[in-house]
C-alpha positions as CSV (number, residue, x, y, z in Angstrom):
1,X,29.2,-99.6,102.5
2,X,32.8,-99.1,104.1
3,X,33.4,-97.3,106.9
4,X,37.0,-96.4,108.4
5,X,38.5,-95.5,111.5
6,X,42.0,-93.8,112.1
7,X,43.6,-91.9,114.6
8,X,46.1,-89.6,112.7
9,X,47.7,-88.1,115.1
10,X,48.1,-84.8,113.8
11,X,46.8,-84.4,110.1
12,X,49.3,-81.8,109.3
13,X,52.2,-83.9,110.6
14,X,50.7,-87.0,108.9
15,X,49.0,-85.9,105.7
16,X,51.3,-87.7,103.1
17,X,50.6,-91.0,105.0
18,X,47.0,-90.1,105.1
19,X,46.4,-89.2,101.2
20,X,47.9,-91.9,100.5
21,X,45.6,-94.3,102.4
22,X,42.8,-92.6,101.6
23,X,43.8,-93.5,97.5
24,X,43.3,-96.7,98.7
25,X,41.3,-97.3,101.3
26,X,37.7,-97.6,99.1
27,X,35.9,-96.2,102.4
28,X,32.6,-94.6,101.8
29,X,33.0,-93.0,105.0
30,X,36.4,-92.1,107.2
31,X,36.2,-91.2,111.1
32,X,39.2,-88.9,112.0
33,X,40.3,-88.5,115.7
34,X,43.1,-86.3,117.5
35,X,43.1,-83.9,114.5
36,X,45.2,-81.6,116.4
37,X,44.1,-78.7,114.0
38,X,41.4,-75.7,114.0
39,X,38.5,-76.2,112.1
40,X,39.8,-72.8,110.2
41,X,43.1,-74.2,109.5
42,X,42.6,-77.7,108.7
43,X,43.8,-78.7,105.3
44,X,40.6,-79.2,103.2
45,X,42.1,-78.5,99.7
46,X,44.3,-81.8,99.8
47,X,40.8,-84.1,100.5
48,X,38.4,-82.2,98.8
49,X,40.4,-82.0,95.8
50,X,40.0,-85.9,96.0
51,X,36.1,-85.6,96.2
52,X,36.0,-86.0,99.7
53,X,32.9,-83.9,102.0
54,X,34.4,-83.1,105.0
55,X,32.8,-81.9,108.8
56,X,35.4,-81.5,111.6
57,X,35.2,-80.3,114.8
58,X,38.7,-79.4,115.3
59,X,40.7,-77.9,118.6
60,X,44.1,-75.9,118.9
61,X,47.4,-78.9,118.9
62,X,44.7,-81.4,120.8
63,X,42.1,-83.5,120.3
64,X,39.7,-82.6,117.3
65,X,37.7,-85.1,114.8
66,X,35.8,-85.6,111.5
67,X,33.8,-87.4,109.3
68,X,34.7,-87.8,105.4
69,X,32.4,-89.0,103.3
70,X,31.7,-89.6,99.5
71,X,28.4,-88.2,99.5
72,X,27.3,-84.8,101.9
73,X,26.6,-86.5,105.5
74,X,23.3,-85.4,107.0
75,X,22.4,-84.2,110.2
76,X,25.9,-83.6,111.7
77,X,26.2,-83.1,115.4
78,X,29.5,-81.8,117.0
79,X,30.0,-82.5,120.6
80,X,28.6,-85.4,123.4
81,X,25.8,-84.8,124.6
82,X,25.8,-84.0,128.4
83,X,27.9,-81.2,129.9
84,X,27.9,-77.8,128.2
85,X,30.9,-76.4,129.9
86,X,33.2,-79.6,128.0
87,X,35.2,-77.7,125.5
88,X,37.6,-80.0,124.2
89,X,36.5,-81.5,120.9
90,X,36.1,-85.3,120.7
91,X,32.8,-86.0,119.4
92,X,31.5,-85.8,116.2
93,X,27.8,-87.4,114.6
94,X,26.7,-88.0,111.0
95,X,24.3,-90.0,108.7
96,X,25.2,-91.5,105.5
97,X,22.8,-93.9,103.4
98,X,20.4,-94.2,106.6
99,X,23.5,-95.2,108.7
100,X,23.9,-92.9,111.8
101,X,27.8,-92.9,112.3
102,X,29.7,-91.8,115.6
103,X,33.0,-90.9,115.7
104,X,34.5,-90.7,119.2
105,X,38.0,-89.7,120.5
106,X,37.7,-90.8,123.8
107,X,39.9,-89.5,126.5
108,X,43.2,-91.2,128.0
109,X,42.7,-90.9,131.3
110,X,46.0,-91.0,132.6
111,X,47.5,-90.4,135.2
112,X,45.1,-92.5,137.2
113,X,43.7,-91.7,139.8
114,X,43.3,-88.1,139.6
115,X,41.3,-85.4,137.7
116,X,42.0,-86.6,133.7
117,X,40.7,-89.9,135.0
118,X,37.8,-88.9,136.3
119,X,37.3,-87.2,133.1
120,X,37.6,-90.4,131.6
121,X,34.7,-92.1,133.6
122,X,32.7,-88.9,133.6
123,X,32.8,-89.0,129.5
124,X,32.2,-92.6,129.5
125,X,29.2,-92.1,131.7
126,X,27.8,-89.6,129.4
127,X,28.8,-91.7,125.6
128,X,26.3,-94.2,127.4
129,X,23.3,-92.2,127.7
130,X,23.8,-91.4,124.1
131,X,24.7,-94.9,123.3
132,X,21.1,-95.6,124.8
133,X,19.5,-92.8,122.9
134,X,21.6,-94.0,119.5
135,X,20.1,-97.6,119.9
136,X,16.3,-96.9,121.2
137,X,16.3,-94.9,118.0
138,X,16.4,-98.6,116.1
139,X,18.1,-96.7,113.6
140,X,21.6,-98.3,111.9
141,X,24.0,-96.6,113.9
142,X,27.8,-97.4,113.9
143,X,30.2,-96.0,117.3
144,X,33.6,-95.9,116.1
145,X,36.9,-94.4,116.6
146,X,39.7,-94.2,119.3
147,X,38.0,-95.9,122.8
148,X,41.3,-95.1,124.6
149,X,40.1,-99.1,126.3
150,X,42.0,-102.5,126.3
151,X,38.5,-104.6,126.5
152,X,40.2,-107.7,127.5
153,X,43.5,-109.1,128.5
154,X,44.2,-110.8,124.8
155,X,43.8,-107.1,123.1
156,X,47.5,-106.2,125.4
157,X,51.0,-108.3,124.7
158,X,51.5,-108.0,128.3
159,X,48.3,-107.5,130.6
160,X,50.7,-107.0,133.6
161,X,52.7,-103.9,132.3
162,X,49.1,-101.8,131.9
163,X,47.8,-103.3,134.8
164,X,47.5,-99.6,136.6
165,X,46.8,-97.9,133.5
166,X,43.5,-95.8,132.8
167,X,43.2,-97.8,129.8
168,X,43.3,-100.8,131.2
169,X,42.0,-100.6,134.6
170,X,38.6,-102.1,136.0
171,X,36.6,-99.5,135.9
172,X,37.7,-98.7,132.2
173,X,37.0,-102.3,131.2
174,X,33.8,-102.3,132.9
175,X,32.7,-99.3,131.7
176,X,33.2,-100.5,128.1
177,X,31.6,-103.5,129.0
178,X,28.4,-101.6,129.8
179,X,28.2,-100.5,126.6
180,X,27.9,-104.2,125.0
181,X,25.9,-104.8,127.8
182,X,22.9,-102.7,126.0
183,X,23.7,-104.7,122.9
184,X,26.0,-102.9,121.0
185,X,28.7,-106.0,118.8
186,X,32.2,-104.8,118.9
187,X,32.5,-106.0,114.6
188,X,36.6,-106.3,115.0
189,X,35.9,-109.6,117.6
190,X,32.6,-110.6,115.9
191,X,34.6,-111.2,112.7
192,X,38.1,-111.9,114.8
193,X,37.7,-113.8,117.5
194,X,40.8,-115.1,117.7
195,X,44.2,-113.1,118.2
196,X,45.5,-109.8,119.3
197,X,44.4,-107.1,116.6
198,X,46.3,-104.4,117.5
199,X,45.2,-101.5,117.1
200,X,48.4,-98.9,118.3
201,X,51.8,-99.3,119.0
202,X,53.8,-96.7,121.0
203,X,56.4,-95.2,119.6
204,X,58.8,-95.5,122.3
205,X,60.7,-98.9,123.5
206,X,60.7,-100.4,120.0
207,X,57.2,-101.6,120.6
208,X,56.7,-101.5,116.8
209,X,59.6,-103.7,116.0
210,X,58.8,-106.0,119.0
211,X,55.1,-106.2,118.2
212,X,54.1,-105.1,121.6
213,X,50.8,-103.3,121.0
214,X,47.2,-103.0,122.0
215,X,43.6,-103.0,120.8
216,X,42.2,-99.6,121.4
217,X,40.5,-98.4,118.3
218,X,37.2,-100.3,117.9
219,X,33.5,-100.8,115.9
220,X,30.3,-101.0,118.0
221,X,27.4,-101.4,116.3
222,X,23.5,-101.6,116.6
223,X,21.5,-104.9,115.9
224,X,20.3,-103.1,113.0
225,X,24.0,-102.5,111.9
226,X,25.6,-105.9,112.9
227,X,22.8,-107.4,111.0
228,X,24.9,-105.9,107.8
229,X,28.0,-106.3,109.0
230,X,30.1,-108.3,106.1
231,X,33.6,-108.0,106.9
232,X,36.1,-106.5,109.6
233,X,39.9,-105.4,109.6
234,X,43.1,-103.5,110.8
235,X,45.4,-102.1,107.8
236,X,48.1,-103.0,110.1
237,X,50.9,-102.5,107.8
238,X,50.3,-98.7,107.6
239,X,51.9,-98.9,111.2
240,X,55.3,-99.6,109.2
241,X,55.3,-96.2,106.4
242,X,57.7,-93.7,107.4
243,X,56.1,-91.1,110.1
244,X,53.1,-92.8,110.7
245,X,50.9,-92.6,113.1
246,X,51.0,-94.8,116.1
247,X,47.4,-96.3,115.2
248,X,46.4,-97.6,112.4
249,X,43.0,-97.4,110.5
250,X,40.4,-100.0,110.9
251,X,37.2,-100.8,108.8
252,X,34.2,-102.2,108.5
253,X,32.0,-103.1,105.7
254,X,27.7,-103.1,105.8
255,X,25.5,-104.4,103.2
256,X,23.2,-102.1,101.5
């Protein structure tokens, strides 16, 4: 079982890109964040056309996710768990082949401090009391998508530039860390432990060209999942395509 992760940034603005991945990404399941698209106006011809089942939980020019899968997902939940009056839309659940799969868009945070970072902690807070829930259940469960956190200072080319950033700061990393804490395995270190991965790079100050990029889109997973886990990767080159998005996907493969 495959399951990928991509930030498209904008599917309307990216769909050639992203049909053309999807031809060849041999996912069984694909985790969509920042959408940027109504759920009424999102584009569901092009993907179901290509056999895709699609649930998305989409918001006006911000935010918005979804789940694609090969087979109708089960049980799909839209929104985190925790605070009713949140209306933007960066949360989305489903369960494919017993696998319970989380797809997250988690906020930026920036500028720090102030309000959008305390946001950022305050939806971090909740994600872990559903992380909790998610991994009591004993269930296979997979957390994915984009984090919006640089874990450590080798997923940055230069830890001092985003030393005041609300990706980057303590309380980000530490909050991240809390999750792994309750035994979730981030699956991009467990089968890369060495090297950068990036993950996103901006499209400003050539940081494309000059490789200067970050780890921010990343695979947690259960004991029950990591038990599976087979394999681990960043289609980096899709960074390189004309109008692409400033992330690229990244996967994971389970064993049945």
């Amino acid at each position: 079982m495959k399951i990928a992760s991509f930030n498209i940034n904008g599917v309307k603005a990216r769909l050639p890109r992203l049909l053309e991945w999807l031809d060849i990404c041999e996912a069984d399941v694909v985790c969509l964040q920042e959408l940027k698209s109504m759920d009424d106006s999102f584009p569901r011809l092009e993907f179901e056309d290509r056999g895709w089942h699609l649930e998305t939980h989409g918001q006006k020019g911000f935010n918005g996710v979804a789940l694609f899968s090969r087979e109708p997902l089960q049980d799909v939940r839209r929104g985190l768990p925790g605070d009713d009056s949140d209306e933007q839309a960066r949360y989305i659940e489903g369960t494919q082949k017993g696998v319970r799969i989380a797809c997250l868009y988690l906020p930026n945070g920036n500028p720090a401090p102030g309000p959008k970072y305390d946001y950022k902690l305050a939806w971090m807070e909740r994600l872990k009391k559903r992380a909790t829930e998610l991994f009591n259940s004993e269930q296979p469960t997979v957390i994915t998508g984009d984090f919006n956190v640089i874990p450590t200072e080798k997923d940055c080319y230069d830890p001092a530039a985003w030393l005041n950033d609300a990706l980057f700061l303590p309380q980000t990393r530490a909050a991240f860390q809390t999750l792994l804490y309750q035994g979730w395995t981030d699956a991009i270190r467990q089968i890369h432990p060495q090297g950068d991965c990036f993950t996103f790079w901006d499209y400003q100050r050539g940081s494309w060209e000059k490789d200067n990029g970050i780890r921010i889109d990343h695979f947690l997973l259960s004991p029950q999942a990591a038990d599976r886990l087979q394999d681990a990767g960043i289609d980096r080159a899709q960074r390189g395509k004309e109008k692409a998005s400033d992330h690229v996907p990244v996967w994971v493969t389970l064993s049945d």
